[in-house]
C-alpha positions as CSV (number, residue, x, y, z in Angstrom):
1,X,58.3,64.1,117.2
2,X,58.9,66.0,114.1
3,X,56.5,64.8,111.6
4,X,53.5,66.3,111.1
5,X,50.5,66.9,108.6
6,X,50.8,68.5,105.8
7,X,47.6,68.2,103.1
8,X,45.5,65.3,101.9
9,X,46.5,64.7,98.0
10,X,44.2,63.4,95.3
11,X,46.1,61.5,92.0
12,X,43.8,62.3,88.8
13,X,44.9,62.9,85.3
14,X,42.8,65.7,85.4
15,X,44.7,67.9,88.0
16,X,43.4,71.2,86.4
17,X,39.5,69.7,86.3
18,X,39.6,68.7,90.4
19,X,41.8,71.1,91.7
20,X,38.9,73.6,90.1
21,X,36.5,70.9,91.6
22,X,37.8,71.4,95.4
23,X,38.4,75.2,95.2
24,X,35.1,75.7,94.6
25,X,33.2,73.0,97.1
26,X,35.6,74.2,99.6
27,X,36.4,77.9,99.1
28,X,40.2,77.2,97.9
29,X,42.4,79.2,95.6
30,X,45.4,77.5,94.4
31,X,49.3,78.7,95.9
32,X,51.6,76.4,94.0
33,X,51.7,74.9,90.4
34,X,55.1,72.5,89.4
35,X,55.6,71.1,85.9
36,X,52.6,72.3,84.4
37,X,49.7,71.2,85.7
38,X,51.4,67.7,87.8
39,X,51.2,68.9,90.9
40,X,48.7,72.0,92.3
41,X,48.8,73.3,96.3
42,X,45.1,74.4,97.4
43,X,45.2,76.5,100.5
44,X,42.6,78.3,102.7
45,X,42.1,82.1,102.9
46,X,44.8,81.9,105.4
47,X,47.6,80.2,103.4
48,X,47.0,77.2,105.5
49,X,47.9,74.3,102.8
50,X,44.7,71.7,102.6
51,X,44.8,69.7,99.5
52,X,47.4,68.8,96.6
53,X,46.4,67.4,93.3
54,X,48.6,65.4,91.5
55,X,49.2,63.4,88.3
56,X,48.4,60.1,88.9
57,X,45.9,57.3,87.6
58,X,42.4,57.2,89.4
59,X,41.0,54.6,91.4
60,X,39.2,53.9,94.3
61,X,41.2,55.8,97.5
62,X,43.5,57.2,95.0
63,X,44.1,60.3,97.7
64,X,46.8,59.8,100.2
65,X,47.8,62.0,102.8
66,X,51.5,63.9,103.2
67,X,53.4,64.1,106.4
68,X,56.1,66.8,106.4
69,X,59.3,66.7,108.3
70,X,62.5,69.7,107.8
71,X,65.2,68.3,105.4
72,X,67.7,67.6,108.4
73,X,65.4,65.2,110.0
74,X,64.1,63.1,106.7
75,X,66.5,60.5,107.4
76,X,65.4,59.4,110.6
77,X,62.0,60.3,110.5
78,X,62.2,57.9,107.6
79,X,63.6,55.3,109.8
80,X,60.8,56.2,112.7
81,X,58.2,55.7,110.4
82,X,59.3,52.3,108.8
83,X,60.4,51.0,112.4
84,X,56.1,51.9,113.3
85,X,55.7,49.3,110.8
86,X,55.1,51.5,107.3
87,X,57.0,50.0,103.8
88,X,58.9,51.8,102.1
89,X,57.7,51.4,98.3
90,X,60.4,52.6,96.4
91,X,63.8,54.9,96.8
92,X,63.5,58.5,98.2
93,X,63.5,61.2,95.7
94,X,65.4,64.4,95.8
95,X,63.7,66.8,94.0
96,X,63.9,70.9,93.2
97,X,61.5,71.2,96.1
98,X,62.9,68.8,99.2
99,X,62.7,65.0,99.5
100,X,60.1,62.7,99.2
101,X,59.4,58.9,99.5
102,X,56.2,57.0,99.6
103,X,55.4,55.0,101.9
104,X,52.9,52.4,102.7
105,X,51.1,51.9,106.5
106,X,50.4,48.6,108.0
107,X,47.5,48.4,105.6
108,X,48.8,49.1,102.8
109,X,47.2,52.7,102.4
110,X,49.7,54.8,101.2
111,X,51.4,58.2,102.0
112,X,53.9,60.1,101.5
113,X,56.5,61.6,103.9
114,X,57.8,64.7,102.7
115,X,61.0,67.2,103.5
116,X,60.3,70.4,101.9
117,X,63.0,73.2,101.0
């Protein structure tokens, strides 16, 4: 099994104001910024990737959590995942930084599955 965690994410339209927030209640600095301020990595003294803040609207269980596969194996972790019983919610994106596609669990609390470059 190739899919494993990656970081819990928070959606705000605040990105800058929270990922500020969680660096300081949990000792994070911040490794990776894309388009601005829509999408910040905080990471632990060791590099180790723990929470992404991302543009989004804000609501109760607004965060989500990110499961990262390698780029080769997208495809059919996709299929894994959705034959578990998760939804796909809309088309995978191929992006500057790997593929992504959001997805929903039997519950309907959503995540993302993610194939980074």
């Amino acid at each position: 099994m190739a899919t494993r965690f990656d970081l819990a994410t928070i959606d705000s339209p605040a990105t800058d104001v929270i990922a500020v927030f969680w660096s300081a209640v949990l000792d994070l600095h911040e490794v990776e910024r894309e388009d601005g301020d829509r999408w910040i990595v905080l990471a632990d003294d060791g590099g180790r990737r723990r929470i992404g803040v991302q543009s989004g609207v804000t609501r109760a269980g607004s965060m989500h959590l990110d499961l990262a596969c390698s780029p080769d194996e997208f495809e059919s972790e996709l299929a894994r995942i959705i034959a578990l019983g998760a939804r796909q919610l809309g088309p995978a994106r191929h992006e500057s930084y790997g593929s992504i596609v959001n997805l929903g669990d039997p519950d309907g609390n959503l995540f993302d599955l993610c194939a980074y470059r």
